[in-house]
C-alpha positions in Angstrom: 0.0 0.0 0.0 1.5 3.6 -1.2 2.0 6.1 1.2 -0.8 9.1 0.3 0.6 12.8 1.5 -3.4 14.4 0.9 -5.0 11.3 2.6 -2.8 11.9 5.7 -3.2 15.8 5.5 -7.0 15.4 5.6 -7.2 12.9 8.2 -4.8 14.9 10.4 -7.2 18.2 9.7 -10.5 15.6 10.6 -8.5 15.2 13.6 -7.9 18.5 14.7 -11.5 19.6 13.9 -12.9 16.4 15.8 -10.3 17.6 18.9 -11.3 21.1 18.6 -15.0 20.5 19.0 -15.2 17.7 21.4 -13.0 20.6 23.5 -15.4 23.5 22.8 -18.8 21.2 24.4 -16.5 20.4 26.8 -15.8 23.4 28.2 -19.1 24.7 27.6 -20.6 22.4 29.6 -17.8 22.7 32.2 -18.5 26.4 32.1 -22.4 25.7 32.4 -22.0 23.6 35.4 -19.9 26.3 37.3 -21.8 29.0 36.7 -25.0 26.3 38.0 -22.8 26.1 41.1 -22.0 29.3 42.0 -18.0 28.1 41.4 -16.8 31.4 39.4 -13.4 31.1 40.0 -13.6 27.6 38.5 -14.5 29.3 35.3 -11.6 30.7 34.4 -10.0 27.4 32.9 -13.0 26.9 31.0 -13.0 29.6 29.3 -9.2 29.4 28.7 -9.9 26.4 26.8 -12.7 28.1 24.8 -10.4 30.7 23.9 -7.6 28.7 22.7 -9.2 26.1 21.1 -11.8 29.0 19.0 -7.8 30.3 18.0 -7.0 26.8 17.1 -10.2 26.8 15.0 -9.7 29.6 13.3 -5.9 28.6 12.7 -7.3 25.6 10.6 -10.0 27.2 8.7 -7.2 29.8 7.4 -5.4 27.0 6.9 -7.7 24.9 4.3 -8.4 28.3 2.6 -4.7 28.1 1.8 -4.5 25.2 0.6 -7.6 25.6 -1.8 -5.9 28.4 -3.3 -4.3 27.7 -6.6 -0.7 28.1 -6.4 1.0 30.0 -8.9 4.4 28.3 -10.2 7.9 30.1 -9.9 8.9 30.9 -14.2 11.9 29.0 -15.0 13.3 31.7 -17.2 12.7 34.2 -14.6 16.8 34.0 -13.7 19.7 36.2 -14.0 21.3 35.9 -17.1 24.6 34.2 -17.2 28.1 35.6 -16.5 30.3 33.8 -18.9 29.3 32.5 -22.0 27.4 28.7 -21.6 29.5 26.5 -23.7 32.7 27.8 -21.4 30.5 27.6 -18.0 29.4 24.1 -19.1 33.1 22.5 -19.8 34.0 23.8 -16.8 31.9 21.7 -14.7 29.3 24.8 -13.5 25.4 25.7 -14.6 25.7 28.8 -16.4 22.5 30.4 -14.9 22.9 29.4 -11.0 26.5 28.5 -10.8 26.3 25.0 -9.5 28.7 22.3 -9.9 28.0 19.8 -12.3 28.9 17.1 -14.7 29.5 17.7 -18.0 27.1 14.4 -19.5 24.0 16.3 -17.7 21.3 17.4 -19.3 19.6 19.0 -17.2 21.1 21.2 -13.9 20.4 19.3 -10.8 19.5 22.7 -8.9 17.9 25.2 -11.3 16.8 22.6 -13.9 17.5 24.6 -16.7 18.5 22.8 -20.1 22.2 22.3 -20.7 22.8 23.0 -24.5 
């Protein structure tokens, strides 16, 4: 069985949500029996939890907005220009538009990807 990146991103954000709201009734139902009981210092930690876990809420719905928002992709060509001429750059053993090390059968550069003519 292949590992799935997306199936484990949306069970970890099912898990969040599920943690998040079993926290809020929680604490609203902590915070409903204090207030029954006259206990109002006790309902300070409920209401901490509401807080942080409405923040962790939020946090996750920004989140999943992100994601649904097409990326745009970086251009390729948008690079500086190279120093030294390529056929030079290139028997030398470097990319001539990032200046990495590389081997002079490559096709491609390992780092920027550009072509090697």
């Amino acid at each position: 069985m292949a590992w799935d990146r997306d199936k484990e991103r949306k069970a970890g954000k099912v898990m969040t949500l599920g943690g998040c709201i079993f926290a809020l009734v929680f604490a609203l139902i902590w915070c409903g029996v204090v207030v029954s009981m006259g206990a109002w210092l006790m309902l300070i930690p409920g209401l901490f939890i509401v807080g942080i876990t409405g923040y962790r809420l939020v946090l996750c719905i920004q989140w999943s907005k992100e994601q649904k928002a097409p990326q745009k992709e970086a251009d390729p060509w948008d690079r500086p220009a190279p120093s030294a001429p390529q056929t030079q750059q290139h028997a030398n053993g470097f990319c001539p538009y990032c200046g990495s090390p590389i081997s002079e059968d490559f096709t491609y550069c390992p780092k920027c990807g550009r072509r090697m003519e």
